[in-house]
ROBADO-279119 format. One record per residue: residue in one letter; x, y, z of N, C-alpha, C in turn. Coordinates in steps of 0.02 Angstrom, whole numbers, plus 50000, padded with zeros to 5 digits. Example, Ala and Ser with C-alpha at 12.3 -4.5 7.8 and 13.67 -1.06 7.14 Angstrom:
REM ROBADO-279119
A506604971650390506154977550390506604983550390S506424988850354506844994750357506455000250394
REM end
This chain:
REM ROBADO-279119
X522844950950889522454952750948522274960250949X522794964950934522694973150920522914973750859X522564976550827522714980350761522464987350739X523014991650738522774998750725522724999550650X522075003350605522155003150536522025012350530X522775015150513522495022450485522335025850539X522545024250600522375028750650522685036350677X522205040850681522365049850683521945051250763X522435053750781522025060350841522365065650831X521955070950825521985076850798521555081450859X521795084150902521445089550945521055095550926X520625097150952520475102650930520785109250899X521195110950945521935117150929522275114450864X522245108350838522715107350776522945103650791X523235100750855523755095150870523635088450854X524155086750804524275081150806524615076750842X524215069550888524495068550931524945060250898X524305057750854524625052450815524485055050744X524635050750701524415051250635524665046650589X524225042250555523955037650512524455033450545X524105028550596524505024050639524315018050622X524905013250603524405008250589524965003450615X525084998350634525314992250670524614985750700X525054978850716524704973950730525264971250810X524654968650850525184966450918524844958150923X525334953550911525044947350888524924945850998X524464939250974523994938051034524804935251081X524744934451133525464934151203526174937651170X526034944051131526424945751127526614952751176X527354953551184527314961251231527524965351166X527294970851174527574975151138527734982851169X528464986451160528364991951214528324996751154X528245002751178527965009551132528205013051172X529085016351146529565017851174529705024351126X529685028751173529845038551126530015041851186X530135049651167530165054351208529525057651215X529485063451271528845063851306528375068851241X527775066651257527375070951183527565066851117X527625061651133527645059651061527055055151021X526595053651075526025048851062525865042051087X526495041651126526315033751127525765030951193X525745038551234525165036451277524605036551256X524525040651199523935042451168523935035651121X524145032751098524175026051078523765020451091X524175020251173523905014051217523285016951263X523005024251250522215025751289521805024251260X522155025151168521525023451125521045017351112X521775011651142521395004951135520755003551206X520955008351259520265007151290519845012351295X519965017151241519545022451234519485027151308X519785029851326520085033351350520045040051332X520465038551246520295044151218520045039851135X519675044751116519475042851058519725043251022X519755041550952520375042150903519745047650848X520145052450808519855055550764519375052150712X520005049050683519825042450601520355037350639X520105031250584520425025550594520015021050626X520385015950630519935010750664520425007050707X520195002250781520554999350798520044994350801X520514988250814520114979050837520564977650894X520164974850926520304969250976520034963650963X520594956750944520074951550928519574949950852X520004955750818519624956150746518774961450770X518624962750811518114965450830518164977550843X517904978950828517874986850829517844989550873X518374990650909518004994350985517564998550965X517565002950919516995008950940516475006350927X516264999550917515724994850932515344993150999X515874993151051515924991651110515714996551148X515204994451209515184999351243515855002351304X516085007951274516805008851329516735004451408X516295004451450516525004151520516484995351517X516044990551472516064983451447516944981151430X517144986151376517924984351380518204984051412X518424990451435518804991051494518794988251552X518084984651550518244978951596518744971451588X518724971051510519174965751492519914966651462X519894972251495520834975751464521104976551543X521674974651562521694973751620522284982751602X522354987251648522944994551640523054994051712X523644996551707524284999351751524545003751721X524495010351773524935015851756525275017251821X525915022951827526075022951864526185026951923X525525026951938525405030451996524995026052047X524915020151988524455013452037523785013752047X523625016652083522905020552098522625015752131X522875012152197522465009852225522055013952289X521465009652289520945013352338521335012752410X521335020452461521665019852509521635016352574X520815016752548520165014552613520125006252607X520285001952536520334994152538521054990552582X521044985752593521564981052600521684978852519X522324975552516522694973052484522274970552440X522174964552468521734956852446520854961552413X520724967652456519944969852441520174972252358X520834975152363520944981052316521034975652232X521414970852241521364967252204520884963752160X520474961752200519794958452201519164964352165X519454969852153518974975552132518544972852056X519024970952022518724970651938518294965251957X518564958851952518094952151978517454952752012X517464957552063516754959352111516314962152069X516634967052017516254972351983515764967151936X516224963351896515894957751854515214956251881X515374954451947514824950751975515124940852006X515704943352016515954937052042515744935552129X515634932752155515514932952230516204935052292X516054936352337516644940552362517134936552365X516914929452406517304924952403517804922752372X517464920952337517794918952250518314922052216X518254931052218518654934752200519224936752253X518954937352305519444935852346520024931352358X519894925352332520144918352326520634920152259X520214921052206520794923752154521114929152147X520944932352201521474940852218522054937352283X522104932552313522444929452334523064924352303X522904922152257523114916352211523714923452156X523464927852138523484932352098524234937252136X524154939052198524814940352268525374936052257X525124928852248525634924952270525994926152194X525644926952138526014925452082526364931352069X526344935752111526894942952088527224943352151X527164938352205527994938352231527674941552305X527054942752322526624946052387526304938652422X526404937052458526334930852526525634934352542X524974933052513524194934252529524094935452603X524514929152646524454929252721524694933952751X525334936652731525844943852747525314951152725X525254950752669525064957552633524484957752630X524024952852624523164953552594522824957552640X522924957952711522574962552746522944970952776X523494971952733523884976652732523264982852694X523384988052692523224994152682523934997852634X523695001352574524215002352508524765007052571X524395011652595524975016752639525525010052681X525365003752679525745002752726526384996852673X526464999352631526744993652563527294998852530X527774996352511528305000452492528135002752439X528395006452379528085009652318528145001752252X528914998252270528854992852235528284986752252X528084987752324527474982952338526784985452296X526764989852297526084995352295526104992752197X526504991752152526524992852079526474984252075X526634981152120526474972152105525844972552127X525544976152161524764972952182524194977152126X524854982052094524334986652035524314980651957X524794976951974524944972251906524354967151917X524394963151996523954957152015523124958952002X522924966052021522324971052000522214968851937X522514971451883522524969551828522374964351793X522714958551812522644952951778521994949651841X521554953451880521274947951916520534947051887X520384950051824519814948151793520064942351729X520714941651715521024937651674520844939951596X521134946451594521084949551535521534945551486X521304946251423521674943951369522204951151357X521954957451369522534962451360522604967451411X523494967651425523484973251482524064976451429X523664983751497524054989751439524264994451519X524844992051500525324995651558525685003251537X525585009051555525845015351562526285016051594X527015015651568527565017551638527605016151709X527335009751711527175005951786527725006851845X528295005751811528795005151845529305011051871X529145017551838529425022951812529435028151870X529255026151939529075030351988529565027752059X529905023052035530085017952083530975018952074X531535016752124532075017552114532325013452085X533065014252049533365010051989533515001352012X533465000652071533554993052110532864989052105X532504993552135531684991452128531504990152057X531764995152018531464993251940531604988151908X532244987251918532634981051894532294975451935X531894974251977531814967952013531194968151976X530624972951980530064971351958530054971351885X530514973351844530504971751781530544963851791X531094958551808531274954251818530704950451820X530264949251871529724950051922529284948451872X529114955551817528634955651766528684949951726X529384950551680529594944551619529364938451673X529594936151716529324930051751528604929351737X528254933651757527534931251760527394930451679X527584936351660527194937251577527314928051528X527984926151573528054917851516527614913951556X527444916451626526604910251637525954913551630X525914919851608524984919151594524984923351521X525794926451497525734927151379524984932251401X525044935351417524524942451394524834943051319X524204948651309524594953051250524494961051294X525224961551275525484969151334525654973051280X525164979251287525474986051268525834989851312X526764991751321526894995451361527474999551370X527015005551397527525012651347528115013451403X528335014651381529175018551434529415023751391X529925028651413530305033351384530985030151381X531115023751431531705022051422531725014651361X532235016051335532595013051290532775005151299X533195005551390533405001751408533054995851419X532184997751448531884991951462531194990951427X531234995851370530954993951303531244987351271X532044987651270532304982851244532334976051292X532364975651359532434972251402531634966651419X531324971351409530504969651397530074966151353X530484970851289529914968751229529874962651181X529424961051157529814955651109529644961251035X529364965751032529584970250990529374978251025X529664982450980529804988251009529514994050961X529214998350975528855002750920529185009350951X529755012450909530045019350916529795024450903X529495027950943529225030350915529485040350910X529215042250810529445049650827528875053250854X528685058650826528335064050840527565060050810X527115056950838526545053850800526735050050778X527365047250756527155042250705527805035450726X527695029650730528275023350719528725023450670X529315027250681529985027550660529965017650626X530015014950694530285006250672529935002450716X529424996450696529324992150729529684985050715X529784984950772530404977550753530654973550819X530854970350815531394965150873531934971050910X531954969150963532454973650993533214972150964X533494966250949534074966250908534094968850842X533434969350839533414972550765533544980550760X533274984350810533024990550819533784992750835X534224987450886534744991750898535344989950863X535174983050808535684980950755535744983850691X535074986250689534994990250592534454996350613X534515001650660534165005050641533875008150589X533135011750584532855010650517533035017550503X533105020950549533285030050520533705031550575X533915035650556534265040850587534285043050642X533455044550655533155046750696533105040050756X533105035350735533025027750765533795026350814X534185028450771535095028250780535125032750836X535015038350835535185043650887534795041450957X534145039350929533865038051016533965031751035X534065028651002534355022651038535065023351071X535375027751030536025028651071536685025251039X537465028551043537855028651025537905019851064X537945019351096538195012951145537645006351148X537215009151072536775002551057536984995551048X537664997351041538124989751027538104984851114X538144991351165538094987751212537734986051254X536884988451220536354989151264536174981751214X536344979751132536244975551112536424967151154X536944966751195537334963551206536674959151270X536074964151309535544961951350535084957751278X535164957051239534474953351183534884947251159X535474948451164535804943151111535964938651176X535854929951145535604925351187536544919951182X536634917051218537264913051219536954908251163X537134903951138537104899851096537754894451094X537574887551081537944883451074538264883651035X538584887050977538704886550935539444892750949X539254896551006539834901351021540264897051059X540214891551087540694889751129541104886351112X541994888051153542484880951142542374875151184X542994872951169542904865251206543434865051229X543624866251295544314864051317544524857751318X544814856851384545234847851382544664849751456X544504842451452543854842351517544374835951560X544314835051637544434828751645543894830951725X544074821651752543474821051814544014821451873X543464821851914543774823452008544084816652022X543934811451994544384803952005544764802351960X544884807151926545624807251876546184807451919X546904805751883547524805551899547704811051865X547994815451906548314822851889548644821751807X548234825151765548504825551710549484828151718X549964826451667550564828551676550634834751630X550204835951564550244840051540549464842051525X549304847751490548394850051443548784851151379X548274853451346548374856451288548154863251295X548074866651348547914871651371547984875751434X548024881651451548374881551523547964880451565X547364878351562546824875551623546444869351600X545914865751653545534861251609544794863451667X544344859551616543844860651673543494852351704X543394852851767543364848151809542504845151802X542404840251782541864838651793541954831051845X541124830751891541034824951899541034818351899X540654813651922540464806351887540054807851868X539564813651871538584811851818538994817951781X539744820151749539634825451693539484832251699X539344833951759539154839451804539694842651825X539724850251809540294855751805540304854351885X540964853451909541164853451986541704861451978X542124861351923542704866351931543204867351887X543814870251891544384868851846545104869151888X545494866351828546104865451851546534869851813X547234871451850547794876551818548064871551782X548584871551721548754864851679549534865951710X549714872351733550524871751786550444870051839X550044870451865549744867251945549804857751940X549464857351901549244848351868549934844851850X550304851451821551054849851816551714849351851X551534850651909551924852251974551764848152019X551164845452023551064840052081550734833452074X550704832052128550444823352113549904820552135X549414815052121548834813552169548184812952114X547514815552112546844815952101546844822752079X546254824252029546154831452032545524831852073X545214830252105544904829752165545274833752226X545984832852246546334835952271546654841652266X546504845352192546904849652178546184855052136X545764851452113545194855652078544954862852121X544824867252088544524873352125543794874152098X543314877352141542744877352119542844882252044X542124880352020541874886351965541374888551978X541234897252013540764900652017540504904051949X540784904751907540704907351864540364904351800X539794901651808539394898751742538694902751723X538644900951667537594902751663537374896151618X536704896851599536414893151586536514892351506X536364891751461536164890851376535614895051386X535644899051334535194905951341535294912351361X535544911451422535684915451459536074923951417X536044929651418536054934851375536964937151372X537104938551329537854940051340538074944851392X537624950551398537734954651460537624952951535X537304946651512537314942151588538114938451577X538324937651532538984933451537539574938551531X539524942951520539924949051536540144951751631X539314951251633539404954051690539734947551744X539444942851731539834937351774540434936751773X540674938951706541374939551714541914942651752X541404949551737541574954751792541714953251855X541164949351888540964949451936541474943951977X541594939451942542144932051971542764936851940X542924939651898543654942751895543834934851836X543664932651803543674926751765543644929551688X544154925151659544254924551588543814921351552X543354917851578543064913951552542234911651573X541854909351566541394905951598541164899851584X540924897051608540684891051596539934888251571X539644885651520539024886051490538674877251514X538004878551533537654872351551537114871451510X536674865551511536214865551487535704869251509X535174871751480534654874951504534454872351579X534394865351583533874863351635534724863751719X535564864851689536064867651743536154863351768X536284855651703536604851551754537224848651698X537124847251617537274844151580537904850551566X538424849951565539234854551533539164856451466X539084860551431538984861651363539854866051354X540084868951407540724871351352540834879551361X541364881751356541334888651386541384893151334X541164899651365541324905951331541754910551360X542194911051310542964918251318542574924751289X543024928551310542984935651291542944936551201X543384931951181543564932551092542774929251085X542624926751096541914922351062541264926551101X541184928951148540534933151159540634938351110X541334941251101541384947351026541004945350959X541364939750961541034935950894540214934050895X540214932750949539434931250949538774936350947X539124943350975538694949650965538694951150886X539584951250851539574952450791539124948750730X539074942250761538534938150717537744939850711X537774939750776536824942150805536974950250755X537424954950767537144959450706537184959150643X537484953450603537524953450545537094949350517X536794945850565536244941350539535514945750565X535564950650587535044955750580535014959750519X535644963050509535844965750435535864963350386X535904956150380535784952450330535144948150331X534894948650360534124942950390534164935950367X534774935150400534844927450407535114924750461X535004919050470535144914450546535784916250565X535924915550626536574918550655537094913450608X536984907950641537424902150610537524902050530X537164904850485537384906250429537944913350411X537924917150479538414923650449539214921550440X539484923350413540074921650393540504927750398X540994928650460541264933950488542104933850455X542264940450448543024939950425543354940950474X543844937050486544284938550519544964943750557X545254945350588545644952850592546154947750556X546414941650563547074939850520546994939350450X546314938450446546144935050351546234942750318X546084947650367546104955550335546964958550352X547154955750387547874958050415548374954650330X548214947350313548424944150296548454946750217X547704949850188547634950750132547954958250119X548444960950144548694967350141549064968450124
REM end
């Protein structure tokens, strides 16, 4: 969908702002363009709507030349967000939205109708907000109606500038959230720069590091923070990449045990094979668990004696989401469901989310499937000594 070939901006004074840039951003893909400040990557994402011009090089959209294009024709079909928003002070909500679509030549109606439809899908109630005024919208309201703007001509590419980057660390985290939601129902292809690391990786499905002008590493975010490509890659990502890795790497069936399971119309087991069990239903459905000295001490149903389980996620769900739940219930353990959170798949301990980060990086370092890495053990190494 974007492809940069050999691309240079070179300022007048000498500055080089990129140089010989060349990458591809496949069509619903995100990609963030993540550096420190002055390093190019805004100058990057202006060039694709000409903004600024590039020296040499060439870019495509679509296999096609922008500098073919007449600039203000594109830029009508590249939907941008930056972050200062820039909405008009003098529109309502619903008017401000509706801007690109009108410009087209859509009827007011019409665009109106899809600057409404467009509210609801970033989390703004059209009936609540559409006749609001930007002064009267919080700064996190004001950056969802700069996103809905965007997509309301139904661009094939938005190119977001630090959208979120103006807003406090609660707000960011929701509208990042917020974003990934929408982006898996309308797959743009997103160019989008940040200085942070954190939601480069949290964001992207690849990540372009960038140094002084030029892409250090384009790659997968487990990749970027499992095998950095330089040095230079290592340091800005950060000493504690092991644990910013831990948000990319996904639970998998394949990490979990299997305890001793029994149901709520069971007869109090007398012994486990373990010091707890976990309680399921009649449809198989995680209800809870049991202590295996508790089960051993008294008499009756485990219906009578089961305690809930707050503590589960889904299949998929990211290890630092299963960390933090852990945290969060004060629990040894959690409990894993099927995607769709009804079917028991089996839990994850503390020893096996270790193992399961250690795999996701060795099957980055080795570029092969997780399930093929083959990890040594601390006893098989204790043992051989």
């Amino acid at each position: 969908m974007i492809r940069f070939e050999n691309v240079t901006k070179r300022y007048a004074d000498g500055t080089t702002a990129v140089d010989e840039l060349s990458f591809e951003v496949a069509d619903g893909e995100l990609v963030t363009l993540v550096g420190p400040s002055g390093c190019g990557k805004t100058t990057t994402m202006k060039m694709v709507n000409r903004l600024i011009e590039p020296s040499s090089g060439r870019i495509f959209l679509d296999n096609e030349d922008i500098s073919t294009v007449d600039p203000v024709q594109l830029r009508r079909r590249i939907g941008y967000v930056i972050q200062q928003v820039g909405l008009f002070p003098h529109k309502t909500v619903l008017d401000n939205t509706a801007t690109v679509p009108h410009l087209l030549g859509t009827g007011r109606a019409k665009a109106r109708a899809r600057a409404a439809e467009l509210l609801d899908l970033v989390g703004l109630d059209p009936k609540v907000y559409g006749e609001r005024y930007p002064e009267q919208l919080s700064g996190g309201q004001r950056q969802r109606v700069g996103v809905a703007r965007a997509l309301a001509a139904d661009p094939p590419v938005l190119l977001m500038d630090e959208p979120f980057g103006a807003v406090d660390p609660v707000v960011r985290e929701r509208l990042q959230s917020e974003f990934l939601r929408l982006q898996q129902e309308v797959r743009k292809t997103v160019l989008f720069v940040t200085h942070d690391i954190e939601e480069a990786v949290r964001l992207g499905d690849r990540i372009a590091v960038y140094g002084q002008g030029r892409i250090e590493q384009f790659d997968t975010p487990s990749a970027v923070l499992g095998a950095p490509a330089t040095d230079y890659v290592a340091d800005f990502v950060g000493a504690d990449r092991g644990l910013k890795r831990l948000s990319v790497t996904p639970i998998e069936e394949s990490d979990l045990e299997q305890p001793p399971v029994v149901h709520l119309d069971d007869t109090l087991p007398r012994a486990l094979d373990a010091p707890w069990a976990v309680v399921l239903d009649s449809a198989d459905e995680l209800h809870g668990w049991i202590s295996g000295a508790h089960a051993a001490e008294r008499t009756g149903s485990v219906r009578e004696h089961a305690r809930r389980m707050e503590a589960w996620l889904p299949l998929g769900a990211s290890l630092k989401q299963a960390f933090a739940t852990m945290l969060q219930h004060d629990a040894g353990w959690i409990a894993v469901l099927d995607k769709d959170e009804h079917r028991f798949l089996g839990v994850l301990t503390p020893a096996k989310l270790h193992e399961a980060l250690r795999r996701s990086t060795a099957a980055d370092a080795q570029a092969i499937a997780r399930a093929e890495v083959q990890l040594e053990s601390v006893d098989a190494v204790v043992g051989s000594l």
